[in-house]
TORSE-495724 format. One line per field, with one value per atom (N, C-alpha, C): residue number from 1; residue in one letter; atom name; x, y, z. Coordinates in steps of 0.02 Angstrom, whole numbers. Layout:
! residues N
resi	c(NUM ...)
resn	c(a ...)
name	c(CA ...)
u	c(X ...)
v	c(Y ...)
w	c(Z ...)
END
This chain:
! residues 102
resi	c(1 1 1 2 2 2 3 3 3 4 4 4 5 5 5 6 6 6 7 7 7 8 8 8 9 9 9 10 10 10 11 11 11 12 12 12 13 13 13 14 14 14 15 15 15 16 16 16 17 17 17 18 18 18 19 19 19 20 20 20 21 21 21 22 22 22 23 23 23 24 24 24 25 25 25 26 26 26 27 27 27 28 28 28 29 29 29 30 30 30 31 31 31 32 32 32 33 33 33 34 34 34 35 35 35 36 36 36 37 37 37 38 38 38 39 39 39 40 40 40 41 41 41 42 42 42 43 43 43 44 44 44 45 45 45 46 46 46 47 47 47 48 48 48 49 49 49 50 50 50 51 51 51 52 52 52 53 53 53 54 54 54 55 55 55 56 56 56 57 57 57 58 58 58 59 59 59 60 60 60 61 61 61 62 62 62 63 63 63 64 64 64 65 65 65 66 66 66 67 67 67 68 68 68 69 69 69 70 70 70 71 71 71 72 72 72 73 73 73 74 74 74 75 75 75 76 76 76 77 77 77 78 78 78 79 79 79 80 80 80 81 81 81 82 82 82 83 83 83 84 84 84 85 85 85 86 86 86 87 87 87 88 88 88 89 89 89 90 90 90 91 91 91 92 92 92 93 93 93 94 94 94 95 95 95 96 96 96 97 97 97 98 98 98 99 99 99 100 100 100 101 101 101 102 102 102)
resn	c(x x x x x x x x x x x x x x x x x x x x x x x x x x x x x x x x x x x x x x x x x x x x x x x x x x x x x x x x x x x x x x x x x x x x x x x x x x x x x x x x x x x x x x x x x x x x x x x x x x x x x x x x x x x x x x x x x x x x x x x x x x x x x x x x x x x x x x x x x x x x x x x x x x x x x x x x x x x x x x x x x x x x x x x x x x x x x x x x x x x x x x x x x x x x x x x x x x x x x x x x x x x x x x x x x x x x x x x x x x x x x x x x x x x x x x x x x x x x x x x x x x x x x x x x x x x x x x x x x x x x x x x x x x x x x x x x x x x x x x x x x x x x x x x x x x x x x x x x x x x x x x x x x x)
name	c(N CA C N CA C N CA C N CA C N CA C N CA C N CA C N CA C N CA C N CA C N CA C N CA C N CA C N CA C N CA C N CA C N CA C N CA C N CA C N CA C N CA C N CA C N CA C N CA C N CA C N CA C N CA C N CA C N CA C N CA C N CA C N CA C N CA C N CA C N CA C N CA C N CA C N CA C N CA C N CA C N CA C N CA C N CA C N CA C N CA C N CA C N CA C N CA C N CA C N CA C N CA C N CA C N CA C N CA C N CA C N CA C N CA C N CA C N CA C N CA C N CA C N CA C N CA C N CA C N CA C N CA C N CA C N CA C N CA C N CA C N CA C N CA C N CA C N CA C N CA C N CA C N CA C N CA C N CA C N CA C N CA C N CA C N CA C N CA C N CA C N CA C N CA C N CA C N CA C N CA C N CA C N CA C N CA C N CA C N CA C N CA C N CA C N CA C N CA C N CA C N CA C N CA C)
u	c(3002 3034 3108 3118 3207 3232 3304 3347 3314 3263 3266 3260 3279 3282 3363 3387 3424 3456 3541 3568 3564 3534 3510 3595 3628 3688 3683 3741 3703 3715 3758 3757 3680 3652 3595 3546 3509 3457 3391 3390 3319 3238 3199 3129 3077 3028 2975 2985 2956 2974 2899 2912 2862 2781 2780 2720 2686 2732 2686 2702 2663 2649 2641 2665 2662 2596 2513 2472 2433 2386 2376 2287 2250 2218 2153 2145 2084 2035 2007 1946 1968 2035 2056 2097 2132 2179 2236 2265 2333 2384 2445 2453 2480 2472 2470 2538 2565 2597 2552 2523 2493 2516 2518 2560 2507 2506 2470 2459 2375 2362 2405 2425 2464 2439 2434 2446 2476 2521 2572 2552 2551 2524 2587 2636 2712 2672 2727 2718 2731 2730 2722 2798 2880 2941 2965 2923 2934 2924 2860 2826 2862 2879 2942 2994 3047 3080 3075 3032 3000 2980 2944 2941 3016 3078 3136 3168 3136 3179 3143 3172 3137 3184 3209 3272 3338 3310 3386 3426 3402 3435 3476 3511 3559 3518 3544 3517 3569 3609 3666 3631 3591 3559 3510 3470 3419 3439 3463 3520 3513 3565 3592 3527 3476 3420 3390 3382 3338 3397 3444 3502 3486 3474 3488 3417 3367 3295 3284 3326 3286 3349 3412 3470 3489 3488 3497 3569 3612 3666 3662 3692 3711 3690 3726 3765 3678 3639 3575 3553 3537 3475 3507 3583 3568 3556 3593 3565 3494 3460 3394 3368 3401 3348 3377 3423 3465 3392 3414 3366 3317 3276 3187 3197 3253 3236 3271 3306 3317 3266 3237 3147 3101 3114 3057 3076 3151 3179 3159 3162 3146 3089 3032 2953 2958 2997 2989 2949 2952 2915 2969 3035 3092 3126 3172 3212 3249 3327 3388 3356 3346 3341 3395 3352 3405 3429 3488 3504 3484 3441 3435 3462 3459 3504 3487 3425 3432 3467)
v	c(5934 5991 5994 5951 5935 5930 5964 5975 6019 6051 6104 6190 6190 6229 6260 6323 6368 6394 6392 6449 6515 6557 6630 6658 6709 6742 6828 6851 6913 6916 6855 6839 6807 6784 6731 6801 6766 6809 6765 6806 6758 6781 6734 6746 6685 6708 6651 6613 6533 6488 6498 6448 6444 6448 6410 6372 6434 6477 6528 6601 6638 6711 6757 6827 6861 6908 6909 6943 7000 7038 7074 7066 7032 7011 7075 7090 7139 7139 7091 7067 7082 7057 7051 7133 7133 7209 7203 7147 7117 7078 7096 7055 6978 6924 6854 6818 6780 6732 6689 6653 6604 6543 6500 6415 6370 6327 6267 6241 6255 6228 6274 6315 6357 6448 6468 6545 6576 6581 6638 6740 6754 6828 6849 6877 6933 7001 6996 7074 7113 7191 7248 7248 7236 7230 7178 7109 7052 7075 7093 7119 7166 7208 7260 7233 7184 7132 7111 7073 7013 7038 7107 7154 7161 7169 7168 7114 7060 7008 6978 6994 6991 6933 6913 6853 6898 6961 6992 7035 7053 7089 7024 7013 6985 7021 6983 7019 7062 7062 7131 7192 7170 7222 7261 7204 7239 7258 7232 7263 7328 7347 7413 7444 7439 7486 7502 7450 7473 7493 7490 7521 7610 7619 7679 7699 7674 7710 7729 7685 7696 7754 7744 7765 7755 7689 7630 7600 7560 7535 7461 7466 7431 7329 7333 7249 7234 7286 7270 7236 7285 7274 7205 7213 7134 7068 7058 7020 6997 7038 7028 7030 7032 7013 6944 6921 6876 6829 6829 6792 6786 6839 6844 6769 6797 6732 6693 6663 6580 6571 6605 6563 6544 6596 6585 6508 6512 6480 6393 6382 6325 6312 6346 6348 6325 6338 6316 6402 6453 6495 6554 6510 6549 6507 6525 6485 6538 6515 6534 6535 6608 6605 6588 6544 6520 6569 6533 6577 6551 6592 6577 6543 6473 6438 6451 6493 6512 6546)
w	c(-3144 -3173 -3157 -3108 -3077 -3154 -3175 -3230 -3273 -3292 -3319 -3281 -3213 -3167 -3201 -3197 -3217 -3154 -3177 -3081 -3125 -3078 -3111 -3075 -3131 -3120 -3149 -3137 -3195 -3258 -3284 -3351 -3384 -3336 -3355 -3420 -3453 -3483 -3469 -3401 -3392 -3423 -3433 -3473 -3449 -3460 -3443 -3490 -3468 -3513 -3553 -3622 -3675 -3633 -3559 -3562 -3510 -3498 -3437 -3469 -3420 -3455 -3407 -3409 -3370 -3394 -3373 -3399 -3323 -3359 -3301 -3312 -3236 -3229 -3218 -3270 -3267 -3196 -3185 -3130 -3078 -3052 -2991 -2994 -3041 -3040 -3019 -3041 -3010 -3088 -3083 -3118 -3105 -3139 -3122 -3183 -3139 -3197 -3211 -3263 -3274 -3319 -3283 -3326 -3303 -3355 -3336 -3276 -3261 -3192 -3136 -3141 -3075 -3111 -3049 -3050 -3006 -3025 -2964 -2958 -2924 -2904 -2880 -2912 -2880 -2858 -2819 -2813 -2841 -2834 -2872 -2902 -2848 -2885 -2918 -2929 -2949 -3013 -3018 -3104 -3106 -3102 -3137 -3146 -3105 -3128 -3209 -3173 -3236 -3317 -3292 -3370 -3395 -3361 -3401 -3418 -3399 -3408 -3499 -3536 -3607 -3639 -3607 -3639 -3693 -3666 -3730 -3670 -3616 -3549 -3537 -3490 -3451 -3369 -3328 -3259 -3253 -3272 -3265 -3275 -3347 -3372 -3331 -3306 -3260 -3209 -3166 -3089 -3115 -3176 -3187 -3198 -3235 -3270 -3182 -3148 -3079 -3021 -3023 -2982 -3013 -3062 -3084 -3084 -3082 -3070 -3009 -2953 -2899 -2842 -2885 -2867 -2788 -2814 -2723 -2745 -2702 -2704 -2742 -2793 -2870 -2822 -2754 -2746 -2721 -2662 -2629 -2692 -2741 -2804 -2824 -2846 -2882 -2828 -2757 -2727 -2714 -2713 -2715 -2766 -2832 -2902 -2914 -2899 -2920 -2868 -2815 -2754 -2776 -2796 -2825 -2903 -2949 -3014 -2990 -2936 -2933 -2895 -2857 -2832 -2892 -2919 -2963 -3019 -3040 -3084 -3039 -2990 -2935 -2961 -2953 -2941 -3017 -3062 -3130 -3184 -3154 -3166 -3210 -3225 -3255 -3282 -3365 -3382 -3408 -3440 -3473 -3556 -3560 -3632 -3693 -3748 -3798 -3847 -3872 -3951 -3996 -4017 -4108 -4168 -4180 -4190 -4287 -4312 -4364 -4399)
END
């Protein structure tokens, strides 16, 4: 997966790639990323993350939407969302969404 790994910024518009999915696992009561042969289990602020990351936000975007929900200091939230999608973007469990070349 070395070269299609992404540096997550707050310009980035990050989104799951084609091959994984963010679903919520009825049985267990958790929600799960699921990609081929892997399942990742986030936690409760990963998945609230990850629900905004729709490939049309920017992480600017989200910083600001959860800076202002939780009305915590703007630099904490993005350091640590920024931190949360380049792990994930490593693990292969995040990419840089494209433009529409139609």
């Amino acid at each position: 997966m070395a070269g299609r790994n992404i540096e997550v910024s707050e310009a980035s518009r990050a989104v799951l790639p084609r091959h994984a999915r963010l679903k919520f696992d009825e049985t267990r009561k958790v929600w799960v990323i699921l990609a081929p042969e892997r399942v990742l289990v986030p936690d409760e602020v990963a998945v609230e993350v990850l629900q905004l990351c729709d490939g049309r936000r920017s992480v600017a975007d989200v910083v600001d939407l959860l800076a202002a929900k939780y009305a915590a200091p703007r630099e904490a939230i993005a350091t640590d969302v920024i931190a949360m999608l380049q792990d994930l973007a490593d693990k292969g469990f995040l990419t840089e969404a494209r433009e529409k070349t139609s």
